[in-house]
ZAMARGU-4260 file (C-alpha; in steps of 0.2 Angstrom, whole numbers, plus 5000, padded with zeros to 4 digits):
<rodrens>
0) 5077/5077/5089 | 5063/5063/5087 | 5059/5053/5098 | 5057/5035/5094 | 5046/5023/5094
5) 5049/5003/5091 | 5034/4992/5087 | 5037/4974/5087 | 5028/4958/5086 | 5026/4942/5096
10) 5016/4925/5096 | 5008/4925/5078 | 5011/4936/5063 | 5001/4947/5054 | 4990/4955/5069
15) 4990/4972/5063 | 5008/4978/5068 | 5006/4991/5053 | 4989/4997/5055 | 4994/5001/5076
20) 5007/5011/5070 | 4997/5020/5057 | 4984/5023/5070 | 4995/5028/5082 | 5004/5040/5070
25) 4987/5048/5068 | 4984/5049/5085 | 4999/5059/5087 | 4996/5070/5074 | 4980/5072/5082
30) 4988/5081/5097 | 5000/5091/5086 | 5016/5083/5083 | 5024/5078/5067 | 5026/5061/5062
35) 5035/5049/5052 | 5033/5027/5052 | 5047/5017/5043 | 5045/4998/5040 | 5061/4986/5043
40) 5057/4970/5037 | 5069/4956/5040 | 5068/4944/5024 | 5082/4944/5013 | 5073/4951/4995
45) 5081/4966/4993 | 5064/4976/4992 | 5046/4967/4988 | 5046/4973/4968 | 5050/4953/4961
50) 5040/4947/4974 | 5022/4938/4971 | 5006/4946/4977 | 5002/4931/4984 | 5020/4931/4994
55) 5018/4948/5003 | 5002/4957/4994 | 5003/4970/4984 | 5022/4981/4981 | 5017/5000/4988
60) 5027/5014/4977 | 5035/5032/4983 | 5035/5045/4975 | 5054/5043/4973 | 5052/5026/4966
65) 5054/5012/4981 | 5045/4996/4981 | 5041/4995/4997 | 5029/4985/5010 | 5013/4988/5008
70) 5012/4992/5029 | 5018/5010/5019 | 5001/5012/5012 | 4992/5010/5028 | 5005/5023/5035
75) 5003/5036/5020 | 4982/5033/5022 | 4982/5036/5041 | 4993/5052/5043 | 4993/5059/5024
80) 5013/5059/5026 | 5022/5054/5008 | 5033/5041/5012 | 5051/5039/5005 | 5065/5027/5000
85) 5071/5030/5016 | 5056/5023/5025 | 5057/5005/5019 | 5074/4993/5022 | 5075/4975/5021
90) 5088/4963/5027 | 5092/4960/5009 | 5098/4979/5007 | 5107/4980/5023 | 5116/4964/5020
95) 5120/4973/5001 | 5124/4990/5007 | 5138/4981/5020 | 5145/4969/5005 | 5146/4985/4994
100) 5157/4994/5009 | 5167/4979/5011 | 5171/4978/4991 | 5175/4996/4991 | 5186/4992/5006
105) 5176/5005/5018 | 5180/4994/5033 | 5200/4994/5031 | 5201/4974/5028 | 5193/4971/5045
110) 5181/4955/5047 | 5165/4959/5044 | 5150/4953/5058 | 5133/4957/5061 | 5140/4964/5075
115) 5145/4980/5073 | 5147/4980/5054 | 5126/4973/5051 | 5119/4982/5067 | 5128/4999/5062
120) 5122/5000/5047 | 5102/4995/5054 | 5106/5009/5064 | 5109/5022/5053 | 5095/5018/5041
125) 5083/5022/5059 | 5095/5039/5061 | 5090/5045/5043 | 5081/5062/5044 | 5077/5059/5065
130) 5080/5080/5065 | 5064/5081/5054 | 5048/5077/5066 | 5044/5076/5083 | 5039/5057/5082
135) 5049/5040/5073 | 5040/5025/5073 | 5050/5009/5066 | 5039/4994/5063 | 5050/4978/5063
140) 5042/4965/5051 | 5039/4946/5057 | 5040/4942/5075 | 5051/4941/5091 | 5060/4925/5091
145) 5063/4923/5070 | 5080/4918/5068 | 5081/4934/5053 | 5074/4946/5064 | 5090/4945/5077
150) 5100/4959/5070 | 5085/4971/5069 | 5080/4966/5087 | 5098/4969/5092 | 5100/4985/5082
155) 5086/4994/5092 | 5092/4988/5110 | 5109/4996/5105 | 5099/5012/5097 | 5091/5016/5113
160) 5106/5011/5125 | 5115/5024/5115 | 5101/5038/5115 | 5096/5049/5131 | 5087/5038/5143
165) 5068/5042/5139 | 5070/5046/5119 | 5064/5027/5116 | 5050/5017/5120 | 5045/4999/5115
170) 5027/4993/5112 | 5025/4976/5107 | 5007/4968/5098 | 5003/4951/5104 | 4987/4940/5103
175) 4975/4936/5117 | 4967/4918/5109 | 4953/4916/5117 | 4947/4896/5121 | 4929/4895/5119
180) 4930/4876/5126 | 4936/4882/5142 | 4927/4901/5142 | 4944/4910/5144 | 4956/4922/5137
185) 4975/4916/5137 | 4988/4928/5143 | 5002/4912/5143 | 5009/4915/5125 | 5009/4933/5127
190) 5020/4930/5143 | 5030/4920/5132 | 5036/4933/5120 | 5037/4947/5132 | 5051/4933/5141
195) 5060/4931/5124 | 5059/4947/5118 | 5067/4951/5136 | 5080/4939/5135 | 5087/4949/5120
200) 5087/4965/5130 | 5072/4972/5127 | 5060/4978/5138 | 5041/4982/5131 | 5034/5000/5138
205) 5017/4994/5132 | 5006/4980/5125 | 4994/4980/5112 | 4983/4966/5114 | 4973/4957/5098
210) 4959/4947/5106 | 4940/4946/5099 | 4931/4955/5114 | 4937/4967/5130 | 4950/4961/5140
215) 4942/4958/5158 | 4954/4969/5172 | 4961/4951/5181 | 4968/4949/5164 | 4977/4964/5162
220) 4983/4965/5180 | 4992/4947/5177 | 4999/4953/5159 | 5005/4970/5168 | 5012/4959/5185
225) 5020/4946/5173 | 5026/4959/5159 | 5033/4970/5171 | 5022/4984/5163 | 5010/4996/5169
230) 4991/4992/5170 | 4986/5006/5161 | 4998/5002/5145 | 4990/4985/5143 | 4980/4990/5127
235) 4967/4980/5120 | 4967/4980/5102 | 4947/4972/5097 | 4941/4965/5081 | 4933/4981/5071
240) 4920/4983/5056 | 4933/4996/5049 | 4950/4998/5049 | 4947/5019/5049 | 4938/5015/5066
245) 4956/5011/5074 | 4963/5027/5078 | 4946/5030/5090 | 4947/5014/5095 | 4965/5015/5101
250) 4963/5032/5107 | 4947/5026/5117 | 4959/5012/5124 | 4971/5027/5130 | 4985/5020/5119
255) 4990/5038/5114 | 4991/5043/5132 | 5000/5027/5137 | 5014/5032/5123 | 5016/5051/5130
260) 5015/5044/5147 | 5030/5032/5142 | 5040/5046/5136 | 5037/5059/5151 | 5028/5072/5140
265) 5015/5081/5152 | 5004/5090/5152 | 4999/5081/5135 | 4991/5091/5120 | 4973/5090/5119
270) 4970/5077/5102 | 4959/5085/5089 | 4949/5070/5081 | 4937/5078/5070 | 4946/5071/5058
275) 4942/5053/5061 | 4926/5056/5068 | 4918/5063/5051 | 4927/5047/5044 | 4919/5034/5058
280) 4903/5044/5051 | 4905/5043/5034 | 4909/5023/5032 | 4895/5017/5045 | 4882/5028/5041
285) 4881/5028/5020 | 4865/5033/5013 | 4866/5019/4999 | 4877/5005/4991 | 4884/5002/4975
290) 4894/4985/4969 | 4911/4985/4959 | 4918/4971/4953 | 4937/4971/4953 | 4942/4960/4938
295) 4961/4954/4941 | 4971/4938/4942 | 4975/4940/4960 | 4959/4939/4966 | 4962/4925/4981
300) 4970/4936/4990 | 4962/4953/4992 | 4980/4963/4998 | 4988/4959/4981 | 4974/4974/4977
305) 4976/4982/4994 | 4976/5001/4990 | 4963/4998/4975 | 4953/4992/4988 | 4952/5005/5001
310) 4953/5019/4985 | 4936/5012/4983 | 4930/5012/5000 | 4936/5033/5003 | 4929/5035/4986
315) 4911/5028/4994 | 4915/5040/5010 | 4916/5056/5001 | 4899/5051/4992 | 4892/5044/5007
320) 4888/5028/4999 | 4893/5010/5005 | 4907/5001/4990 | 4901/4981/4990 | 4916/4976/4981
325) 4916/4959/4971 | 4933/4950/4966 | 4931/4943/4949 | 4944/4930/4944 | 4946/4936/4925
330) 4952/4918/4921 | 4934/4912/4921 | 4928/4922/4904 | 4946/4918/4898 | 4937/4912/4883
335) 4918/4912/4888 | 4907/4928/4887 | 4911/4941/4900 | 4891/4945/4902 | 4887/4931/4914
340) 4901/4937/4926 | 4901/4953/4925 | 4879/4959/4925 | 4871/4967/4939 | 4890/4976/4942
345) 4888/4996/4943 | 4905/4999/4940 | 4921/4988/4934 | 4938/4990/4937 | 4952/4980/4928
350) 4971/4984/4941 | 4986/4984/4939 | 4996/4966/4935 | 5011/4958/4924 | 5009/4944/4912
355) 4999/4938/4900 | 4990/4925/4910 | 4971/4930/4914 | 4974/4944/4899 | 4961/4937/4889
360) 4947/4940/4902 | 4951/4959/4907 | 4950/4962/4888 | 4934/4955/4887 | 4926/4964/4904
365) 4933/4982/4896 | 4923/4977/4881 | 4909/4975/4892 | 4909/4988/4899 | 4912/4999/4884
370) 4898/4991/4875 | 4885/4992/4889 | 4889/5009/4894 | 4897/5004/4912 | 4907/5015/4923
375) 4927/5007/4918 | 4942/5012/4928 | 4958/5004/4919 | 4976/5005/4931 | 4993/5002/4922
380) 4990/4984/4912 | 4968/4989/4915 | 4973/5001/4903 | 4982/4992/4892 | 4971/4981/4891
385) 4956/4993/4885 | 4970/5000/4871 | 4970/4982/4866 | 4954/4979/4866 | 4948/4995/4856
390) 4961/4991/4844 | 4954/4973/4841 | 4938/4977/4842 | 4933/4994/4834 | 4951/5000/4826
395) 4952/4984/4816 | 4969/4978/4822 | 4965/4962/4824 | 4980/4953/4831 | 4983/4968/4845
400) 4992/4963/4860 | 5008/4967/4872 | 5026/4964/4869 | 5024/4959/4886 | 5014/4943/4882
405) 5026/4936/4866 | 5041/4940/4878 | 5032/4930/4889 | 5031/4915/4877 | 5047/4919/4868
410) 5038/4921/4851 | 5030/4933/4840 | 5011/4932/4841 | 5007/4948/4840 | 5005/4966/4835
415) 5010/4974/4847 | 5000/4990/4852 | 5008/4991/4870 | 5027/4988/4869 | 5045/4988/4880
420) 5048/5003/4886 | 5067/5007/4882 | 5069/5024/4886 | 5061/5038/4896 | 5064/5056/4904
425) 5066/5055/4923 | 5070/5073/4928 | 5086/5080/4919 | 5090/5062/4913 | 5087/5047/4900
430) 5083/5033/4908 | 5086/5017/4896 | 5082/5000/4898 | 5085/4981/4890 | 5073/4968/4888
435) 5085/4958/4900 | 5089/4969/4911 | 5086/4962/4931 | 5069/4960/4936 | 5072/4970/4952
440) 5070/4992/4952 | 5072/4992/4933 | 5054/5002/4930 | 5048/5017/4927 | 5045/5018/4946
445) 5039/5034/4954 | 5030/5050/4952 | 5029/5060/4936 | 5020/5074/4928 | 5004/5071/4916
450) 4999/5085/4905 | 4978/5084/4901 | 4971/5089/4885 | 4958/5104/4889 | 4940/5098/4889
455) 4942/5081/4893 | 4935/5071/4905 | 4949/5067/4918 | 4955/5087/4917 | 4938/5089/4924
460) 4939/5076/4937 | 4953/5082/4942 | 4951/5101/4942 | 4969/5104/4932 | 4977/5100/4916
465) 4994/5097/4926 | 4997/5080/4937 | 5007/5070/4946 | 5005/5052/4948 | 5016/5037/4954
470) 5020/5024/4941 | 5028/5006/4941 | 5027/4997/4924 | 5041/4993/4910 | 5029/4992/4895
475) 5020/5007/4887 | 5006/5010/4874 | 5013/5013/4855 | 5009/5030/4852 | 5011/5026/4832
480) 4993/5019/4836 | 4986/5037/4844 | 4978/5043/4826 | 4969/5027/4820 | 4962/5025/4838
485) 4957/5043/4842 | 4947/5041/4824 | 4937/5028/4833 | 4935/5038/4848 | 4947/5032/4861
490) 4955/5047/4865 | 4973/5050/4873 | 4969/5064/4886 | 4984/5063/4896 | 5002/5063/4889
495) 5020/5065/4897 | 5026/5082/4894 | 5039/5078/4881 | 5021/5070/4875 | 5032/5055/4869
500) 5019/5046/4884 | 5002/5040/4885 | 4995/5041/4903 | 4976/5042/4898 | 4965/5037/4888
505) 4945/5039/4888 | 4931/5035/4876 | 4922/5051/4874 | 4906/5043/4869 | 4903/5036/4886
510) 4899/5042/4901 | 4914/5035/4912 | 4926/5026/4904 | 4944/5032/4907 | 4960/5022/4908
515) 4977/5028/4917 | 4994/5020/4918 | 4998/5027/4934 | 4991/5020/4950 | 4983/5034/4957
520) 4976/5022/4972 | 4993/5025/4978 | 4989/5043/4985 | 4971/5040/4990 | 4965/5045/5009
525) 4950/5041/5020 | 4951/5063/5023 | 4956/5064/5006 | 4949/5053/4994 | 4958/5054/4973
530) 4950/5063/4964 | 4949/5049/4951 | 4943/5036/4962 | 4927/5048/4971 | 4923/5053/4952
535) 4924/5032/4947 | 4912/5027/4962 | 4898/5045/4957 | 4897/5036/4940 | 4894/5020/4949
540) 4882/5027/4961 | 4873/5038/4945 | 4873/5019/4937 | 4863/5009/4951 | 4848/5022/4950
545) 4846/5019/4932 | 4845/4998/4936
</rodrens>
């Protein structure tokens, strides 16, 4: 049976509760054990899908179709474990699955509380698949002392009262602000939130402390005196130039040790840390750089294009060059050229996104790039939005656009060359699907299989003419289009299996331009960068020593 491990938050939000538990997972790994991180996060949307970027940053997909947090990502990057459905869970779900139970009268007419009925069911979520690995860590989302959070904080206290004593542990982030009027490091609001998290019942086994610089040993022996914890599990948790530095980091700290200590477990493997050594190397000592700009409508906030991002930076690891990425608001060249933006770029990128607006913009920086002969990766709407543009601009289909966009505006504008997907093969089913159909889960979500024309470029990159990428989109390009477009060159290299599909397309008259439909930044690893993404940043590096 596993043994679990609770990570929660106090003082201020966002410190890096999901990159500790990703390093820490690593870490363990590290000394041999198996691992897997779930994420319970106590707002009430039943999953992130219909939430803005700018809300919660990007929506991080599984291979069997959950929208989850993107905290997943860090946890699938680190440790290289897939994550599942089973791995994500917000209030809003719990709160549904207990109403569903009550409809279906599960609980034999009896009131219905958040104690037992909302706590259960927290519970067995944590339970699922516990016979599976040697580790669980459970990440709870926000902070101690949110009023949502309650149930989760009192769902783990009642999770470990009714396990063995010493198969869970409790490790709590907080922040050491440090006030440079009076030189010193606070330790006060982190002894308040150890004091609320203990007035719920929940004792911390150890602290990971954010602060911007070492924290001096008076420091930690008032933390440890006042937070009842042992000296040696006061962590510090610095400031780092890489977040693939943190599992040395933590480990340097003894955070690994502090865990196995927690749990009894000695002697305590050996860790192997080749592994993040060879990355440590990789990202601080690159023998070149190459910029990318990333044209998208997010751009103000760089997590709305989180995995896109750090594709890009193992994609500069494996060729040992430094990415500089550049966020390019594609609203600028909306209706202005796209050259004065977009020069002195040696790749673009155009991700992921819904709606029309900024649309205008990434069609003009694919036509940039087509025409100047610069490396273009294209992602779900990226490559829509090359279709469109090859259509208006070489196939003579001068009003091409998206359903999308005229369902948008609730008129007719255009011809549409990327339509509303309906219906789809998902295993041994049809999936079908209405325009109005909820928001919410209602995608073509999850991993399916690609088939790749022989001889072309992305069955190259990827070694195979057989893939399988993750997928969250609702509209499609129109396959009615394939013949007049592959008589201009754009090729469709990559099809469904029924080859009803288009998953790639790629002009074969250039040397890199390939657009996917998938996300394939999704299952991209510092160890083990995408295929797609370290082929993208060669033709970037190729393309700055021709400048």
């Amino acid at each position: 049976m596993a043994r679990f491990i609770f990570i929660t938050g106090g003082v201020v939000s966002s410190l890096g509760k999901g990159l500790a538990s990703a390093a820490l997972g690593a870490l363990l790994q590290a000394r041999g054990y198996s691992v897997r991180l779930r994420k319970l996060d106590p707002y009430l949307n039943v999953d992130p899908g219909t939430m803005s970027p700018f809300e919660h940053g990007e929506v991080f997909i599984t291979d069997d179709g959950a929208e989850t947090d993107l905290d997943l990502g860090h946890y699938e990057r680190f440790t290289g474990v897939p994550a599942r459905k089973t791995d994500s869970i917000s209030s809003g779900r719990i709160y549904t699955n207990v109403l569903e139970k009550e409809r279906r009268g599960d609980y034999l007419g009896k009131t219905i509380q958040v104690i037992p009925h909302v706590t259960n069911e927290i519970k067995d979520f944590i339970s699922i698949g516990e016979d599976e690995v040697d580790f669980m860590l459970c990440e709870i989302g926000g902070t101690v002392g949110d009023i949502e959070g309650l149930p989760f904080f009192e769902a783990i206290r009642q999770f470990a009262q009714d396990k063995p004593r010493g198969e869970c542990i409790f490790m709590h982030l907080t922040l050491l602000p440090y006030i440079k009027a009076s030189g010193e490091l606070k330790t006060k609001p982190t002894q308040h939130s150890v004091k609320e998290l203990r007035s719920i019942g929940l004792a911390p086994d150890i602290l990971v402390c954010r602060s911007e610089g070492p924290i001096p040993v008076k420091e930690r022996e008032k933390l440890a005196l006042f937070c009842n914890v042992r000296a040696d599990s006061v962590i510090a948790a610095q400031d780092l130039k890489s977040i693939y530095e943190a599992p040395l980091a933590y480990h340097r700290e003894g955070l690994d040790q502090a865990v196995l200590d927690a749990f009894g477990i000695a002697p305590a493997p050996k860790p192997n840390l080749e592994r993040w050594e060879d990355v440590a190397d990789r990202i601080y000592n690159p023998e070149g750089e190459v910029k990318v700009a990333i044209v998208g409508k997010y751009t103000q906030l760089e997590d709305a294009y989180k995995s896109v991002a750090e594709a890009l930076t193992h994609g500069g690891m494996s060729n040992r060059v430094k990415v500089s990425i550049e966020w390019v608001d594609a609203e600028l060249f909306d209706k202005d050229d796209a050259a004065p933006y977009l020069q002195g770029y040696h790749a673009i990128l155009v991700p992921g996104g819904f709606g029309e607006r900024g649309t205008e913009g990434k069609i003009k920086a694919a036509q940039y790039a087509r025409e100047n002969k610069v490396p273009y990766l294209g992602i779900c709407l990226g490559m829509q939005m090359a279709v469109i543009e090859a259509a208006r601009n070489v196939a003579g289909i001068a009003e091409a656009g998206s359903e999308e966009f005229d369902h948008e505006a609730g008129k007719k504008r255009f011809e549409p060359v990327v339509y509303h997907l309906k219906e789809w093969v998902q295993g041994n089913m049809t999936v079908e699907r209405k325009v109005g159909d909820d928001k919410g889960g209602t995608m073509r979500l999850g991993a399916y299989d690609a088939a790749l024309e022989e001889g072309s470029k992305v069955a190259e990159v990827y070694g195979s003419t057989h893939i399988e990428e993750r997928h969250r989109h609702r509209y499609e390009v129109d396959t009615k289009y394939r013949a007049q477009l592959e008589e201009c060159g754009l090729t469709f290299s990559g099809m469904s299996p029924d080859g009803r599909l288009p998953e790639i397309v790629e002009w074969k008259d250039h040397p890199w331009f390939i657009g996917v439909q998938f996300h394939p930044e999704l299952k991209s690893k510092p160890f083990a960068p995408h295929p797609l993404f370290d082929d993208f940043v060669r033709a970037a590096k190729d393309a700055s020593r021709l400048v």
